[in-house]
PyMOL CGO cylinders between C-alpha atoms (Angstrom):
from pymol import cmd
from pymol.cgo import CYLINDER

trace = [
    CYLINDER, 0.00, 0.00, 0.00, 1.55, 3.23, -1.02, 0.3, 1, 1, 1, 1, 1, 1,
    CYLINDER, 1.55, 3.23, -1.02, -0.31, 6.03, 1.10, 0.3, 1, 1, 1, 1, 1, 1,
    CYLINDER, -0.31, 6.03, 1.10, -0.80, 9.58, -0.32, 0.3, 1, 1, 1, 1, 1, 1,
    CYLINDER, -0.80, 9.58, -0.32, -2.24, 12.42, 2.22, 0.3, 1, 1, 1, 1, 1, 1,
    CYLINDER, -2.24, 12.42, 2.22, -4.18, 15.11, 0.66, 0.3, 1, 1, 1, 1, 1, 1,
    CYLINDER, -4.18, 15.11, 0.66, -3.26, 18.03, 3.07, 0.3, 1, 1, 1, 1, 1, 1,
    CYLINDER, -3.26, 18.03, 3.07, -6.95, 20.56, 2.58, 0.3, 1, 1, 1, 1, 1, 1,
    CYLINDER, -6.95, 20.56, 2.58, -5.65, 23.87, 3.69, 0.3, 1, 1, 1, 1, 1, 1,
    CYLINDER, -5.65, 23.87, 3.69, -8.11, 26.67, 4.57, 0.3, 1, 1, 1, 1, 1, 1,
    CYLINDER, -8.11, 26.67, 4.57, -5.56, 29.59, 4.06, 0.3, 1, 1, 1, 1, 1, 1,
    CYLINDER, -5.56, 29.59, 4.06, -8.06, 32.76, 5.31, 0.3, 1, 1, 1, 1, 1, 1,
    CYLINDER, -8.06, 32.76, 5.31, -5.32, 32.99, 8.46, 0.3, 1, 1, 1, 1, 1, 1,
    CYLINDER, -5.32, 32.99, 8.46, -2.57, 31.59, 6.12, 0.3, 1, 1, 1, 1, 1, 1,
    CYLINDER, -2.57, 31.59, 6.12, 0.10, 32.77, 8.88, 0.3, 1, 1, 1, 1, 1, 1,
    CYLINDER, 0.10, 32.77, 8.88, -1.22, 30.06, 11.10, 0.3, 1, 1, 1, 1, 1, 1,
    CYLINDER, -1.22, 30.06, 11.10, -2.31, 27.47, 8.18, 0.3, 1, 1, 1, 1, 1, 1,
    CYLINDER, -2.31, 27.47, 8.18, 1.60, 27.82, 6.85, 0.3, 1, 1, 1, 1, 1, 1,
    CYLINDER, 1.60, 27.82, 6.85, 2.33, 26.62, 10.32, 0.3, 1, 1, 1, 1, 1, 1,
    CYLINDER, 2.33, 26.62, 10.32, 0.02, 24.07, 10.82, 0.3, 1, 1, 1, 1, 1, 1,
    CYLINDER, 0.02, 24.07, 10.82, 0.63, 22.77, 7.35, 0.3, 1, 1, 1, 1, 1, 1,
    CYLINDER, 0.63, 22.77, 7.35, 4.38, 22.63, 8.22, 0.3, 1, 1, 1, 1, 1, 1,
    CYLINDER, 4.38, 22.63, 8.22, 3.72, 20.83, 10.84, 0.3, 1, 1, 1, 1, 1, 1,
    CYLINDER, 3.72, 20.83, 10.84, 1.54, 18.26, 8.78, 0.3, 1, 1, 1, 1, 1, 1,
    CYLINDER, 1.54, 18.26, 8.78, 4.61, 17.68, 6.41, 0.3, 1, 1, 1, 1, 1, 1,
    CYLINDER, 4.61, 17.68, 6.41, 6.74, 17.49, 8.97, 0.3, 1, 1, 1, 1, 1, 1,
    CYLINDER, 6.74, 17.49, 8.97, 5.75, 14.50, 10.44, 0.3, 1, 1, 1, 1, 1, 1,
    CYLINDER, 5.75, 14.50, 10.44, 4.86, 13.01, 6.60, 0.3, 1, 1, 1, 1, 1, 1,
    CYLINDER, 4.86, 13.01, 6.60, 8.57, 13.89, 5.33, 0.3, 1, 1, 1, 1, 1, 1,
    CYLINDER, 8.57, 13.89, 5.33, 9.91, 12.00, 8.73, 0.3, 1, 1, 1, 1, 1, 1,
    CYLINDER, 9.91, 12.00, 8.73, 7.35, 8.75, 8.12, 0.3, 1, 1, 1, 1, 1, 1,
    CYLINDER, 7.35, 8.75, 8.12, 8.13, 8.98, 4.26, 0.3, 1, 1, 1, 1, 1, 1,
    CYLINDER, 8.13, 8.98, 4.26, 4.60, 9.55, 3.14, 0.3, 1, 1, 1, 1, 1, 1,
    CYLINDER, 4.60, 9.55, 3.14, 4.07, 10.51, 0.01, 0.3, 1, 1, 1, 1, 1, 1,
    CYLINDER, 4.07, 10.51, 0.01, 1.33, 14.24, 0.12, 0.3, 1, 1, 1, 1, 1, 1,
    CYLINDER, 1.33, 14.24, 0.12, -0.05, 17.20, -1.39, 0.3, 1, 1, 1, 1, 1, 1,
    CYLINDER, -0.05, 17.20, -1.39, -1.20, 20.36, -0.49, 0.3, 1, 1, 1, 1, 1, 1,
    CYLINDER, -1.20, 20.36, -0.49, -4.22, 21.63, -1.85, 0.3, 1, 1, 1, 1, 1, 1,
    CYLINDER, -4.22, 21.63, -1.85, -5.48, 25.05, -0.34, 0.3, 1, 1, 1, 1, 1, 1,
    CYLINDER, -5.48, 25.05, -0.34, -9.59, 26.70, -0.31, 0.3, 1, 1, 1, 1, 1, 1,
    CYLINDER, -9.59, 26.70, -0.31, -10.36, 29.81, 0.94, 0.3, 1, 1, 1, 1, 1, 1,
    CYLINDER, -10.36, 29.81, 0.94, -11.80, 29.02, 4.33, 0.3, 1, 1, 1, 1, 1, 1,
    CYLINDER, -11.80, 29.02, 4.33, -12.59, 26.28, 6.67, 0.3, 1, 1, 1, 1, 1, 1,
    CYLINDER, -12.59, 26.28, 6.67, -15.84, 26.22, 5.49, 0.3, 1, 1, 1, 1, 1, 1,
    CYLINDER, -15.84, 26.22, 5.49, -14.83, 24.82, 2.09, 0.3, 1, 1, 1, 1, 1, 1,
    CYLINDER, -14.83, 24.82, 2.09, -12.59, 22.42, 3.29, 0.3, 1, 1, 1, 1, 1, 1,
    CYLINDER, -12.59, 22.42, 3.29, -15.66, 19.49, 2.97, 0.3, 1, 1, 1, 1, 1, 1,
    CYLINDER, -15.66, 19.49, 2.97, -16.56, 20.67, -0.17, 0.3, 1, 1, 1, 1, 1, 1,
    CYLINDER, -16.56, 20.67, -0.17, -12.83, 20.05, -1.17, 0.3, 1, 1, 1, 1, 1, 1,
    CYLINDER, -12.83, 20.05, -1.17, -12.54, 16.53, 0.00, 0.3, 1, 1, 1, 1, 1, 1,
    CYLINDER, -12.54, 16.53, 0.00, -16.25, 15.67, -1.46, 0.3, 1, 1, 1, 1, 1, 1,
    CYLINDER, -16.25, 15.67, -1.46, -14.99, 16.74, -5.03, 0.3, 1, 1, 1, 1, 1, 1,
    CYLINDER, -14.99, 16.74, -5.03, -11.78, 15.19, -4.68, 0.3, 1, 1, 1, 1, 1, 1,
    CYLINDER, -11.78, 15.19, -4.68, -13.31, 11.64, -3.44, 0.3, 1, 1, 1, 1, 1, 1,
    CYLINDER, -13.31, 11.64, -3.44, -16.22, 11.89, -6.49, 0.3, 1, 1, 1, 1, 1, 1,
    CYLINDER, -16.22, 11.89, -6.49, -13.54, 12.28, -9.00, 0.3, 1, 1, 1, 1, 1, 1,
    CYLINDER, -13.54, 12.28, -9.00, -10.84, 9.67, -7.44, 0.3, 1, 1, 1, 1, 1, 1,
    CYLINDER, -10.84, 9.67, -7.44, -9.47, 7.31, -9.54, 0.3, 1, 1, 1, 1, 1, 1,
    CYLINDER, -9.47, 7.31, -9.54, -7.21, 6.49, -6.68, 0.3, 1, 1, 1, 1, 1, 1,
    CYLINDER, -7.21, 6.49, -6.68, -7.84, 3.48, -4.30, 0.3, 1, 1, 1, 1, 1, 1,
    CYLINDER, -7.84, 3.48, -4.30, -9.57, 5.10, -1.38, 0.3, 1, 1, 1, 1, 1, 1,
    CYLINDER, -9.57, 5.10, -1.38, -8.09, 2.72, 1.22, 0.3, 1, 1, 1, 1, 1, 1,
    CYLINDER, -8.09, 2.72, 1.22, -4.62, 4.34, 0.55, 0.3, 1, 1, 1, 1, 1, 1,
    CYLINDER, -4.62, 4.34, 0.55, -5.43, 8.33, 1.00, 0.3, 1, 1, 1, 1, 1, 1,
    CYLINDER, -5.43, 8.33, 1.00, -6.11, 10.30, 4.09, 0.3, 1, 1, 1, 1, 1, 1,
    CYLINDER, -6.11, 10.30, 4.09, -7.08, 13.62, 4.23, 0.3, 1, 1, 1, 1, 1, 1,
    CYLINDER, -7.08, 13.62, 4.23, -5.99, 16.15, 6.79, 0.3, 1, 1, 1, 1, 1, 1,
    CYLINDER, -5.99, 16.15, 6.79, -8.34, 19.89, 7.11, 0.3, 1, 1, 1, 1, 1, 1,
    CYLINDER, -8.34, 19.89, 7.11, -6.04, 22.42, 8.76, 0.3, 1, 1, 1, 1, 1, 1,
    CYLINDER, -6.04, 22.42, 8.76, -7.11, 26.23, 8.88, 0.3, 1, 1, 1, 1, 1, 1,
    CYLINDER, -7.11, 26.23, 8.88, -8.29, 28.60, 12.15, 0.3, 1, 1, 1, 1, 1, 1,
    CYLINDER, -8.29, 28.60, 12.15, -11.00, 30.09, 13.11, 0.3, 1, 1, 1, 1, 1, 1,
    CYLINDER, -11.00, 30.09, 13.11, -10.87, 32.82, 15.86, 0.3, 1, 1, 1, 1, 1, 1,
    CYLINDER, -10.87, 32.82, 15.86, -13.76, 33.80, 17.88, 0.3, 1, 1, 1, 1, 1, 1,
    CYLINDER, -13.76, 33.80, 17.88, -14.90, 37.81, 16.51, 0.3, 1, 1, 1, 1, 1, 1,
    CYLINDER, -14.90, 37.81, 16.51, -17.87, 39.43, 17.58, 0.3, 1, 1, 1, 1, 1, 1,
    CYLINDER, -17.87, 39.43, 17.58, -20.10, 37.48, 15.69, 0.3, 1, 1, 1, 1, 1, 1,
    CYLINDER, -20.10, 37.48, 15.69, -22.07, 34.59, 16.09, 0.3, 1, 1, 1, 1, 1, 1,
    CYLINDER, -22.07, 34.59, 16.09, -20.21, 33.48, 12.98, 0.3, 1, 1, 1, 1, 1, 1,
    CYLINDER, -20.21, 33.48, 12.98, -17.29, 31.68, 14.57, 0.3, 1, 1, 1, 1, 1, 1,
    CYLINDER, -17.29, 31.68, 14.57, -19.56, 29.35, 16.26, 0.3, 1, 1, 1, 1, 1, 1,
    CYLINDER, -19.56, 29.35, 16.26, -21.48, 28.79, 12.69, 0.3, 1, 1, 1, 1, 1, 1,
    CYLINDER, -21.48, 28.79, 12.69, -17.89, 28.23, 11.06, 0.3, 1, 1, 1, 1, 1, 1,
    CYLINDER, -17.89, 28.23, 11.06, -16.89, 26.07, 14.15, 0.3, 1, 1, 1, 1, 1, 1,
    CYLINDER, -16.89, 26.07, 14.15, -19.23, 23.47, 14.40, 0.3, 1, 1, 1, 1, 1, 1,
    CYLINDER, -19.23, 23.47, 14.40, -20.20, 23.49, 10.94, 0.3, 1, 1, 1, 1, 1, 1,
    CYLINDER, -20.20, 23.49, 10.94, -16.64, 22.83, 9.23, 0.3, 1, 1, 1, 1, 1, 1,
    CYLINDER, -16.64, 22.83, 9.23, -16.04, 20.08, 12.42, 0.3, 1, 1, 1, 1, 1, 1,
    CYLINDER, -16.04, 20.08, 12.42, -19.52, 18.42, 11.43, 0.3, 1, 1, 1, 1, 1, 1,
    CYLINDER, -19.52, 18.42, 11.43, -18.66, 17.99, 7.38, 0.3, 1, 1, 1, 1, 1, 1,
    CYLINDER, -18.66, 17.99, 7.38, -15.48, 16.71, 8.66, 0.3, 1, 1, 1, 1, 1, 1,
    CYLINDER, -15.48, 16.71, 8.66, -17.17, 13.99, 10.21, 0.3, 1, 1, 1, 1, 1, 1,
    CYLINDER, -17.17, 13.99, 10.21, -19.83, 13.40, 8.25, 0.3, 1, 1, 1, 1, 1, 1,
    CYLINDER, -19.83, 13.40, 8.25, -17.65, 12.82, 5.38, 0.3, 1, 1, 1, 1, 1, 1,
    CYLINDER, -17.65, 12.82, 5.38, -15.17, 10.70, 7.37, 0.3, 1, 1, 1, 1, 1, 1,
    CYLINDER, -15.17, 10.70, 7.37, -18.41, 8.44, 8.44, 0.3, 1, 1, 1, 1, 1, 1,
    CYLINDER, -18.41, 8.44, 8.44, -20.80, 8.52, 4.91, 0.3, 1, 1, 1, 1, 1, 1,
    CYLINDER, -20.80, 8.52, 4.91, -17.91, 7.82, 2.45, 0.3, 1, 1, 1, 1, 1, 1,
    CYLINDER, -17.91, 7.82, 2.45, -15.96, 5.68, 4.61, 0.3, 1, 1, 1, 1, 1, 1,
    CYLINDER, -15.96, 5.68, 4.61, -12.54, 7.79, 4.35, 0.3, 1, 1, 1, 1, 1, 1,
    CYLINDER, -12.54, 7.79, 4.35, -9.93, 9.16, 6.88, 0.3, 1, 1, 1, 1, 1, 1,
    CYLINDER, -9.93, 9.16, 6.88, -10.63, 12.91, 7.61, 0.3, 1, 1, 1, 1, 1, 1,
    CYLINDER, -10.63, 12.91, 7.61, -8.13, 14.43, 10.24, 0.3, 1, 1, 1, 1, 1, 1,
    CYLINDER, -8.13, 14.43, 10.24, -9.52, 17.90, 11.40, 0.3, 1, 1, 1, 1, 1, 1,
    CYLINDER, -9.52, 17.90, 11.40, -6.42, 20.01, 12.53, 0.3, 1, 1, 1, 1, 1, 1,
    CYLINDER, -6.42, 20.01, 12.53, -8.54, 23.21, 12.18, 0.3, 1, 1, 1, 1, 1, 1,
    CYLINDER, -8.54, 23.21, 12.18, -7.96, 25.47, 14.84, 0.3, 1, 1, 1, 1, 1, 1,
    CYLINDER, -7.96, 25.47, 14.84, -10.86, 27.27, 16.92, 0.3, 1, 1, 1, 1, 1, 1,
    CYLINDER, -10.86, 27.27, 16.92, -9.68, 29.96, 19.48, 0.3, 1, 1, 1, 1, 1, 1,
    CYLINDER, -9.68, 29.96, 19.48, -10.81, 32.48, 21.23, 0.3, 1, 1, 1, 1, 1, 1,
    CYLINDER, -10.81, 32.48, 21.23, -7.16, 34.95, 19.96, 0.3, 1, 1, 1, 1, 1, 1,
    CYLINDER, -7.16, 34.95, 19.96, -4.17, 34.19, 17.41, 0.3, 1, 1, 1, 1, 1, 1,
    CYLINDER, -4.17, 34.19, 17.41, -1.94, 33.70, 20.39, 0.3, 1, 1, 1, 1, 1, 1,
    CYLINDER, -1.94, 33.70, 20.39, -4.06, 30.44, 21.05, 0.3, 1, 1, 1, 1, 1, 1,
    CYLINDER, -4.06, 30.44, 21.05, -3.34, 29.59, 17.25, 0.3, 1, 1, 1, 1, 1, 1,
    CYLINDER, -3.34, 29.59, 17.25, 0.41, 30.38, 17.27, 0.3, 1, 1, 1, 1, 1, 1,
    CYLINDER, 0.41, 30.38, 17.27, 1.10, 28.59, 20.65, 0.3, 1, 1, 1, 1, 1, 1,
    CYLINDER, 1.10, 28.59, 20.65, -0.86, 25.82, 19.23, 0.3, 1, 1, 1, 1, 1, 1,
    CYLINDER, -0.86, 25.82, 19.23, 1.33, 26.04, 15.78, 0.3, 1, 1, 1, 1, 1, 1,
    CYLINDER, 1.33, 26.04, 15.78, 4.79, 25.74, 17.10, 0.3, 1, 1, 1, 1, 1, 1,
    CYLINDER, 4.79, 25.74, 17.10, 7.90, 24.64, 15.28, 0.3, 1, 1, 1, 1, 1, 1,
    CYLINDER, 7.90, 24.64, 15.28, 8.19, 21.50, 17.16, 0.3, 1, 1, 1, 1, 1, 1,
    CYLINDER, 8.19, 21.50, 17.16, 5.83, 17.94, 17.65, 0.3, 1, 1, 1, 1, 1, 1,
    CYLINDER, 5.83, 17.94, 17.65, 3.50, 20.08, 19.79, 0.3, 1, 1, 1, 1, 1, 1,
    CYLINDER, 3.50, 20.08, 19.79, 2.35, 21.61, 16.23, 0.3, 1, 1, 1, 1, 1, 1,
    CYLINDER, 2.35, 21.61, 16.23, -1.39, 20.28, 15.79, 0.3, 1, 1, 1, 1, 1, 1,
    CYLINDER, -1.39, 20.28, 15.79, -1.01, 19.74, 11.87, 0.3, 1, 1, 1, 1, 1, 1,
    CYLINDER, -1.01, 19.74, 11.87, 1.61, 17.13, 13.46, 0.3, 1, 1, 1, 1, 1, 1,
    CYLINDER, 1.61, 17.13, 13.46, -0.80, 15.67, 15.42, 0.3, 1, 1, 1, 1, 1, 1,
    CYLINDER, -0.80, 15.67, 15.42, -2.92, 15.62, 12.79, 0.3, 1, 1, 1, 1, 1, 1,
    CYLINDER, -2.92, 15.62, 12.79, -1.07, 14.03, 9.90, 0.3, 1, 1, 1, 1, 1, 1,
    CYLINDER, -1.07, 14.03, 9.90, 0.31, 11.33, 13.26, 0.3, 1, 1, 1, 1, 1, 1,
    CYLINDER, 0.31, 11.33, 13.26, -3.53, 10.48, 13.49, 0.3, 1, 1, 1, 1, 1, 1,
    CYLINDER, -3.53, 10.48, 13.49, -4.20, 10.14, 9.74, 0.3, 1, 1, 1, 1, 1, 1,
    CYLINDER, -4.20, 10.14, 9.74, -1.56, 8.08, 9.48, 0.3, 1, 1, 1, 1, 1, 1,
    CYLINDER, -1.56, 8.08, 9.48, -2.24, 5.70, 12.22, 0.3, 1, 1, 1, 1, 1, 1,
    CYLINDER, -2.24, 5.70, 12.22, -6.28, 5.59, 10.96, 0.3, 1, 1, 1, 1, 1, 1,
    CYLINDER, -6.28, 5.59, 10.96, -5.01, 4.74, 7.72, 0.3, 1, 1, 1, 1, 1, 1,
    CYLINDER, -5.01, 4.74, 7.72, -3.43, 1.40, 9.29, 0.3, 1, 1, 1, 1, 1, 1,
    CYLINDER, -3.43, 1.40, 9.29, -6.37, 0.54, 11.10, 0.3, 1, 1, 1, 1, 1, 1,
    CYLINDER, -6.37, 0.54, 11.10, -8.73, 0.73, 8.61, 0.3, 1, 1, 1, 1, 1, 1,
    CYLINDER, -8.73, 0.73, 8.61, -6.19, -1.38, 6.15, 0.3, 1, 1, 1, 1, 1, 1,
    CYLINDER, -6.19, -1.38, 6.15, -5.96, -4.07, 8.70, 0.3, 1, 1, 1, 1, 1, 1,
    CYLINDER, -5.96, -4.07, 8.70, -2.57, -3.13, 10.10, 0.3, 1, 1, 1, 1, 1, 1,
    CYLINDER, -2.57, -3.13, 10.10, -3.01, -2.98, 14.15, 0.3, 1, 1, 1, 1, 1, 1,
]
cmd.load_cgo(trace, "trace")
């Protein structure tokens, strides 16, 4: 099995994405997994992204993970909480209805200083975590644990 991760980047903060997408690769270069970047405007589109990619796949599906990174920080708005739970619940139902690995490694703070202490240079970076998790899901559900 030769994995690929497809690496959905909502780049609206792209300060913090760049992080948590360095993060992400990272951890893939270490593990020698093969990936690719892809970015969308905004957490919002990331399940659109995945849903278009997985309709038009010619790929086997058992070999590619996806992993959503972006951030969302709390305004003044009720929109956070829209943009929140909304992007978390495509995530999932994705990950569930089409029966493929979905990593969320979208941040949702209350301030950027939550995002950048959350985007460090180091294996405390959650696009590390993240691309760790897809990984590891991608074993289980091809037998290997």
């Amino acid at each position: 099995m030769e994995k690929k991760i497809l690496i959905i980047n909502a780049n609206y903060y792209q300060d913090i994405s760049d992080r948590l997408v360095a993060g992400a690769t990272n951890y893939l270069k270490e593990n020698g997994i093969d990936y690719k970047v892809i970015n969308v405007p905004g957490a919002l589109e990331i399940s659109s992204a995945i849903n278009s990619i997985i309709s038009n796949n010619t790929l086997n599906d058992n070999d590619i993970g996806f992993i959503a990174i972006g951030c969302v920080v709390r305004g003044e708005t009720s929109h956070y909480d829209i943009v929140a739970n909304e992007s978390a619940a495509g995530l999932t139902q994705l990950s569930i209805s089409k029966n493929i690995i979905v990593t969320n490694s979208i941040l949702t703070v209350e301030n950027k200083q939550q995002a950048l202490d959350r985007s460090l240079d180091d294996t405390t970076n959650k696009g590390y975590h993240a691309a760790y998790a897809c990984n590891l899901l991608l074993d289980i559900k091809n037998g290997k644990f």
